[in-house]
DRENSE-874920 format. One record per residue (C-alpha): residue in one letter; x negated, y, z. Coordinates in pm, whole numbers. Layout:
> A | X | Y | Z
...
! end
This chain:
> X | -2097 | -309 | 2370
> X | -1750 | -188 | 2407
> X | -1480 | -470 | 2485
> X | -1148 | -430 | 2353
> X | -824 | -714 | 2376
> X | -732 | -550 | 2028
> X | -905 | -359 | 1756
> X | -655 | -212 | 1452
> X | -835 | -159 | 1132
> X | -717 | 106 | 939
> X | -435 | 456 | 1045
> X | -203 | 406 | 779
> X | 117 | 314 | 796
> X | 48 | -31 | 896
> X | -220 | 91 | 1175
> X | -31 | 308 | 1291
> X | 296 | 93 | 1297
> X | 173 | -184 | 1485
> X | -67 | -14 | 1768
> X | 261 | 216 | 1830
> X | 448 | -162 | 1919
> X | 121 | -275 | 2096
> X | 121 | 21 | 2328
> X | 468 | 41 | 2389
> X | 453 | -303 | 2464
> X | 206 | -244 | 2734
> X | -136 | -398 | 2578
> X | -372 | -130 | 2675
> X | -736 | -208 | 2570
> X | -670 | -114 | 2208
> X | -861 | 94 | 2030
> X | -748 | 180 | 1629
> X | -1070 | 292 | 1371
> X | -1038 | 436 | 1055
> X | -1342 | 573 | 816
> X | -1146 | 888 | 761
> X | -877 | 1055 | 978
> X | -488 | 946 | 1011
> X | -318 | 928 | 727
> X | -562 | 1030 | 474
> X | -438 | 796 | 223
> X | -146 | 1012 | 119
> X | -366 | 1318 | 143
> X | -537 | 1220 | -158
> X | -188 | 1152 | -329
> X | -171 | 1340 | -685
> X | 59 | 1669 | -540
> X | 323 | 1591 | -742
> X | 374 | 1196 | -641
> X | 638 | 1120 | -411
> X | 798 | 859 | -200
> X | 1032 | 608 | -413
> X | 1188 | 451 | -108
> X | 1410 | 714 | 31
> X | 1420 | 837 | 408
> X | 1728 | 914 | 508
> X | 1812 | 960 | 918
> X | 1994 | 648 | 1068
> X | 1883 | 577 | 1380
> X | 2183 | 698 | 1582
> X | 2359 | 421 | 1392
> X | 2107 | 151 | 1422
> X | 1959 | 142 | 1135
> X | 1600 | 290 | 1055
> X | 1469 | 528 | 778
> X | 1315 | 299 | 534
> X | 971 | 479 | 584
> X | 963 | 483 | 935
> X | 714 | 276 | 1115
> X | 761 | 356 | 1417
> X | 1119 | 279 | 1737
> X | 1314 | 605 | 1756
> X | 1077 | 793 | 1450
> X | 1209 | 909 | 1121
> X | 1023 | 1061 | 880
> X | 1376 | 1213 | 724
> X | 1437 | 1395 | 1027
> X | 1090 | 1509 | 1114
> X | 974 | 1630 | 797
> X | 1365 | 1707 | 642
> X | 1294 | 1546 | 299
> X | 1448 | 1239 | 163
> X | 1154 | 1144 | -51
> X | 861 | 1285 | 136
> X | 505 | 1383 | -82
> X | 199 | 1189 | 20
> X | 42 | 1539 | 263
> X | 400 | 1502 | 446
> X | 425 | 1143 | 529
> X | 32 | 1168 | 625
> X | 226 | 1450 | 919
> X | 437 | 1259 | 1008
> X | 188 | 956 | 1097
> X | 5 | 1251 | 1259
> X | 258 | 1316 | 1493
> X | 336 | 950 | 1599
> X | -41 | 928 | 1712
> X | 22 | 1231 | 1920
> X | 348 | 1136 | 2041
> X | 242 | 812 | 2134
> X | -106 | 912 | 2259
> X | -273 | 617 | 2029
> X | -637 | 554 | 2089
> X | -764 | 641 | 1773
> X | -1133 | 681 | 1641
> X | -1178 | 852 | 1327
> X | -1453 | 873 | 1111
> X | -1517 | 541 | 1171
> X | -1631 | 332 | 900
> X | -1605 | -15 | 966
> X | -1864 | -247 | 774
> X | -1814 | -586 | 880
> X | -1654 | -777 | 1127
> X | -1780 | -1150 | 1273
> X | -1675 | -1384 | 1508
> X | -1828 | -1637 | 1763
> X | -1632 | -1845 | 1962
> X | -1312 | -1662 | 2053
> X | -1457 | -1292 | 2072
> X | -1490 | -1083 | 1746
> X | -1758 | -850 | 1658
> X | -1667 | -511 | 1415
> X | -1975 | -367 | 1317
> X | -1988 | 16 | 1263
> X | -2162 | 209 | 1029
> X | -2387 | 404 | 1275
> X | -2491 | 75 | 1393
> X | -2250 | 38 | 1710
> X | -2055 | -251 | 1755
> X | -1726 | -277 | 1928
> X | -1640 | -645 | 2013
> X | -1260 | -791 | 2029
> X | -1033 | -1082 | 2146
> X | -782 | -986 | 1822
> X | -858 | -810 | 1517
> X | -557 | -645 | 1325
> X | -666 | -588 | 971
> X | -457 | -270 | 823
> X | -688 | -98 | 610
> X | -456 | -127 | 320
> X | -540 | -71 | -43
> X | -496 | 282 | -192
> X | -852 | 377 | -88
> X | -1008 | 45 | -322
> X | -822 | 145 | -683
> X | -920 | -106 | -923
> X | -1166 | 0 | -1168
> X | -1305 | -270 | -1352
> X | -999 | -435 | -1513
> X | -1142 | -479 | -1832
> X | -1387 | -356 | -2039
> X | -1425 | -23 | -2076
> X | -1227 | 62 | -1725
> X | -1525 | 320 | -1660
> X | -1500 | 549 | -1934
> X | -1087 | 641 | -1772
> X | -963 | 822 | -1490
> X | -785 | 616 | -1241
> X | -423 | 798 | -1130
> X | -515 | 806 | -775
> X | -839 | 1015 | -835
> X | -624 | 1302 | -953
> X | -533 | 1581 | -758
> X | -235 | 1732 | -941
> X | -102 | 1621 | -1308
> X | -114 | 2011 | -1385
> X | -486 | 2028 | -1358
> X | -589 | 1747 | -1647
> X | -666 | 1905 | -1960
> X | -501 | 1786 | -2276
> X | -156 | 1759 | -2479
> X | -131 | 1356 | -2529
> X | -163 | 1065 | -2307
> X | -234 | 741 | -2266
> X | -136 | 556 | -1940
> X | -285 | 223 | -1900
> X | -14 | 27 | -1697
> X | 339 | 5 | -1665
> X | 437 | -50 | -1323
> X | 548 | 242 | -1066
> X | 245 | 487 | -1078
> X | 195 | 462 | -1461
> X | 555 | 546 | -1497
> X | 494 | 803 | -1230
> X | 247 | 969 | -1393
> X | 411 | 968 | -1735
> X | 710 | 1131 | -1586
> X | 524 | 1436 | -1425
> X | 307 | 1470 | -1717
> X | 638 | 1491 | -1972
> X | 810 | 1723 | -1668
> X | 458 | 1973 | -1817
> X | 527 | 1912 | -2121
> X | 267 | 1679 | -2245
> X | 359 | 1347 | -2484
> X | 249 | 1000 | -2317
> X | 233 | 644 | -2458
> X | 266 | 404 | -2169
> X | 114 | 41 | -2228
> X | 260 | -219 | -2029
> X | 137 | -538 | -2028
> X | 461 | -675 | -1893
> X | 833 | -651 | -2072
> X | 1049 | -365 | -2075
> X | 1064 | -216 | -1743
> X | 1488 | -240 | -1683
> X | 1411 | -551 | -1649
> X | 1702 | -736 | -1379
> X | 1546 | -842 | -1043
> X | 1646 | -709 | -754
> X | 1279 | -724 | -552
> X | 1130 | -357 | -614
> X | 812 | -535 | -566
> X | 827 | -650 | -909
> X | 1029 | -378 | -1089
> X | 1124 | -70 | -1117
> X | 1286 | 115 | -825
> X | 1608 | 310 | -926
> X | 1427 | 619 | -815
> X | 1208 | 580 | -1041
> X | 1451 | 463 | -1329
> X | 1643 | 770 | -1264
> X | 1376 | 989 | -1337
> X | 1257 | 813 | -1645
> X | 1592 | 829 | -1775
> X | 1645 | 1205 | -1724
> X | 1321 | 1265 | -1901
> X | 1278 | 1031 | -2148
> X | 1536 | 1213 | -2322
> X | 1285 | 1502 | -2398
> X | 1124 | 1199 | -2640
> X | 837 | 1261 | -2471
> X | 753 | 959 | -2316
> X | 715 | 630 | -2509
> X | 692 | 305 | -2365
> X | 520 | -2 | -2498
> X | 600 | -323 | -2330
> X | 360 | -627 | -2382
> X | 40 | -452 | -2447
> X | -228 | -561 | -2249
> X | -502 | -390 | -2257
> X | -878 | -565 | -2322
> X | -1069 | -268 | -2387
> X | -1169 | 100 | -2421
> X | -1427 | 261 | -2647
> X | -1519 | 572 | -2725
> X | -1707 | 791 | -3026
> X | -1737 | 1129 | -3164
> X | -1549 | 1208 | -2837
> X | -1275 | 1023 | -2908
> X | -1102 | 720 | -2716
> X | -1016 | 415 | -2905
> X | -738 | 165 | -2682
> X | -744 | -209 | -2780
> X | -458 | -409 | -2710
> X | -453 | -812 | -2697
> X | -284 | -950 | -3050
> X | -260 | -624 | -3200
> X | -399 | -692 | -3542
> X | -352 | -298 | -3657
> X | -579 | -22 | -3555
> X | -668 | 63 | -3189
> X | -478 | 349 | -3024
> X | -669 | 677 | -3051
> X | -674 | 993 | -2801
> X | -867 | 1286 | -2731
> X | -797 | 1291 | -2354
> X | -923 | 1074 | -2098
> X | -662 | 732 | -2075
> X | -524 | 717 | -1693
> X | -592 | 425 | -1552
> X | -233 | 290 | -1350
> X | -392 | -47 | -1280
> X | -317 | -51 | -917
> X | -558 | -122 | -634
> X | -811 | -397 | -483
> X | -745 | -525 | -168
> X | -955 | -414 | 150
> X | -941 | -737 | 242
> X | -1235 | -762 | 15
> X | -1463 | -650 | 282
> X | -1342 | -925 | 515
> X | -1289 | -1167 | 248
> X | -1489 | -1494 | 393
> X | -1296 | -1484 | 692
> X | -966 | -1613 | 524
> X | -882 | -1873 | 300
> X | -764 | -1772 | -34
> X | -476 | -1892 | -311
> X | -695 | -1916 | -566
> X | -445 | -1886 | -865
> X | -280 | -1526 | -728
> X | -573 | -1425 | -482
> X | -350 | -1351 | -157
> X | -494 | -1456 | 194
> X | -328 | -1766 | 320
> X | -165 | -1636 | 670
> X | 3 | -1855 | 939
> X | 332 | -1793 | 1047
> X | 173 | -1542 | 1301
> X | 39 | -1332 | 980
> X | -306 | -1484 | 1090
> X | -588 | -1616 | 893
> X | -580 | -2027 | 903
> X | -966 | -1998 | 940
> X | -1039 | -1707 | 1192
> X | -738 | -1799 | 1463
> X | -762 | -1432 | 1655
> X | -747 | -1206 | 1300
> X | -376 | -1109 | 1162
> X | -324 | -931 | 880
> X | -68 | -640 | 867
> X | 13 | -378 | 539
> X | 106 | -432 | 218
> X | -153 | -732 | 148
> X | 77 | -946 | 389
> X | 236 | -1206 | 141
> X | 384 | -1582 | 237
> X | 414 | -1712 | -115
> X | 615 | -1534 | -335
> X | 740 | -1327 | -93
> X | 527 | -988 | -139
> X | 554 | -743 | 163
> X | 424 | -433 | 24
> X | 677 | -179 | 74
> X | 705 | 10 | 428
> X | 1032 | -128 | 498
> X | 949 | -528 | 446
> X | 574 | -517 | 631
> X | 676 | -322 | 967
> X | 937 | -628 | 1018
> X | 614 | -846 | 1069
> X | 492 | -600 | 1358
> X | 686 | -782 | 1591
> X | 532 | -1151 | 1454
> X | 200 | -980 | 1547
> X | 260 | -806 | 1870
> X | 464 | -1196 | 2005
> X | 130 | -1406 | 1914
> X | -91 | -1126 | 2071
> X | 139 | -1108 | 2377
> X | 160 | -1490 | 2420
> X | -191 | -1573 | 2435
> X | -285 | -1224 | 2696
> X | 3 | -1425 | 2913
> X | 243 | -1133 | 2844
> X | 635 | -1161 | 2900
> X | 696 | -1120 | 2475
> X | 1077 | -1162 | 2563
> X | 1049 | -805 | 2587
> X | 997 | -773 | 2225
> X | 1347 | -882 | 2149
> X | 1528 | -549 | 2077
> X | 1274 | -479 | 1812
> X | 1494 | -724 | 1603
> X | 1770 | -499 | 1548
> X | 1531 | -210 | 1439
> X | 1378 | -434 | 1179
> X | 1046 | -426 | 1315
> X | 1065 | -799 | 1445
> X | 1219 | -1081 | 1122
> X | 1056 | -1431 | 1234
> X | 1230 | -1604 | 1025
> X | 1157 | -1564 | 621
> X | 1403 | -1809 | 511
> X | 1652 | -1589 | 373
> X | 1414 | -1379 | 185
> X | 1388 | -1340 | -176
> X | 1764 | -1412 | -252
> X | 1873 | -1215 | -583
> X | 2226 | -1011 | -517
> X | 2496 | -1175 | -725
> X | 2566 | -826 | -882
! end
């Protein structure tokens, strides 16, 4: 059995992120897995679905791009878009892995993970087993979408299972979900001409907060606006939906308190429901908020109930603080990297110019503040 000081689960964003800080930090018995190859989330990104956090190039001035994971990277300057498609950013993590010479296994699917005493154990699929002081959980969520929402769920077509909105066949839509990639899709599907009925099961979405987390990103906005006008797209707010049906080849949409008749389409509904965590997999090694089903972390981004297992990505929440864009969960990379460093009797002091880059915020305290205007 291989013996590692640190295995990274998952080459995303996140996996690739932090075992760029371990390395660079010096901690070299790491070893990153992933059951596919770098990146290969945002290969299987619809073709026409792009980036709504823009990368511009700021590093000179000390500030980085917003999609960068990575000291001294920037996707805007390596790949010379400002919102980059899912087969671009998976490049650019391609080339931080070979920049950085990362120790990366592909093709590596990782089926459970135990631990005894202070050592873990990740069991592999072609029954090796690695075994670990830390674990680094980063195997995201894109790869789990969530399919059983209600009843019914089965007889759609989640959005992340398509490879291009120019390939589905049909002239009207129903998108089940109102958040970013059911707007998403209902924008490139108008942008082809085809009329879409968007079902939301929250309130409009210009709704005021400032946390993108929970609304709509101006990106976005901007190119609802420019093609709602077509009257294309509607959008119904506070319809949740409970159920799909279908007969003589038709697809009947119920929606909870909505006394009339179901909605009815020909095509398939597209399922914008978002994802299931990977955490999933891993589940009975944290403890769980039972009411909003996030793992409870530590202030290290640890689990309370495995002490040697952090948790890094967009499932990385402290409350109501939600860290699922790029930009909010690489500032916890540094959280990691300090606990890890402390307890291999490392000098983490060294960590501290990570704080101006963003990739090191300790301190959550200020957090969650709406602007003023």
């Amino acid at each position: 059995m291989k013996n590692y000081d640190v295995v990274i689960v998952g080459a995303g964003p996140a996996g690739i992120g932090i075992s760029s800080m371990l390395k660079n930090f010096g901690i070299e018995k790491i070893i990153v897995l992933d059951k596919g190859k770098v990146g290969d989330t945002f290969d299987k990104w619809p073709k026409e679905m792009r980036f709504i956090t823009p990368s511009f190039t700021t590093n000179f001035w000390g500030h980085m791009d917003l999609n960068s994971v990575a000291y001294g990277t920037s996707p805007a300057f390596t790949l010379e878009t400002e919102h980059p498609t899912g087969k671009e950013y998976a490049n650019y993590l391609r080339k931080i892995s070979e920049h950085f010479e990362l120790p990366i296994k592909e093709n590596t699917n990782v089926e459970k993970v135990t631990k005894t005493k202070d050592q873990f154990t990740i069991s592999i699929k072609n029954g090796k087993t690695i075994s670990s002081r830390f674990v680094i959980w980063a195997a995201g969520e894109y790869q789990y979408p969530d399919l059983d929402s209600f009843s019914g769920s089965e007889l759609c077509i989640h959005n992340s299972h398509i490879k291009s909105w120019k390939e589905i066949h049909g002239d009207e839509f129903y998108v089940i979900g109102g958040n970013e990639s059911g707007i998403d899709a209902a924008i490139n599907l108008s942008k082809i001409g085809k009329k879409v009925t968007v079902l939301g099961d929250k309130s409009a979405p210009d709704t005021k907060i400032t946390d993108p987390s929970q609304t709509l990103t101006p990106y976005t906005i901007d190119r609802l606006e420019d093609e709602i006008s077509n009257e294309r797209i509607t959008l119904v707010p506070n319809s949740r939906v409970i159920d799909v049906k279908i007969k003589d080849n038709k697809y009947y949409i119920y929606v909870k308190g909505k006394k009339s008749s179901p909605y009815q389409c020909h095509a398939r509904p597209i399922l914008a429901t978002g994802f299931i965590s990977s955490l999933s997999m891993i589940k009975n090694l944290f403890d769980w908020e039972k009411s909003k089903h996030y793992a409870i972390l530590n202030e290290h981004d640890e689990s309370k109930k495995n002490p040697g297992l952090f948790l890094v990505g967009p499932q990385v929440r402290h409350e109501d603080l939600i860290l699922c864009f790029i930009y909010k969960f690489r500032q916890r990379f540094g959280v990691v990297t300090k606990a890890i460093g402390d307890r291999l009797g490392m000098d983490t002091s060294l960590l501290e110019p990570y704080r101006e880059e963003g990739l090191y915020k300790d301190d959550l305290g200020a957090c969650g503040d709406e602007c003023p205007c």
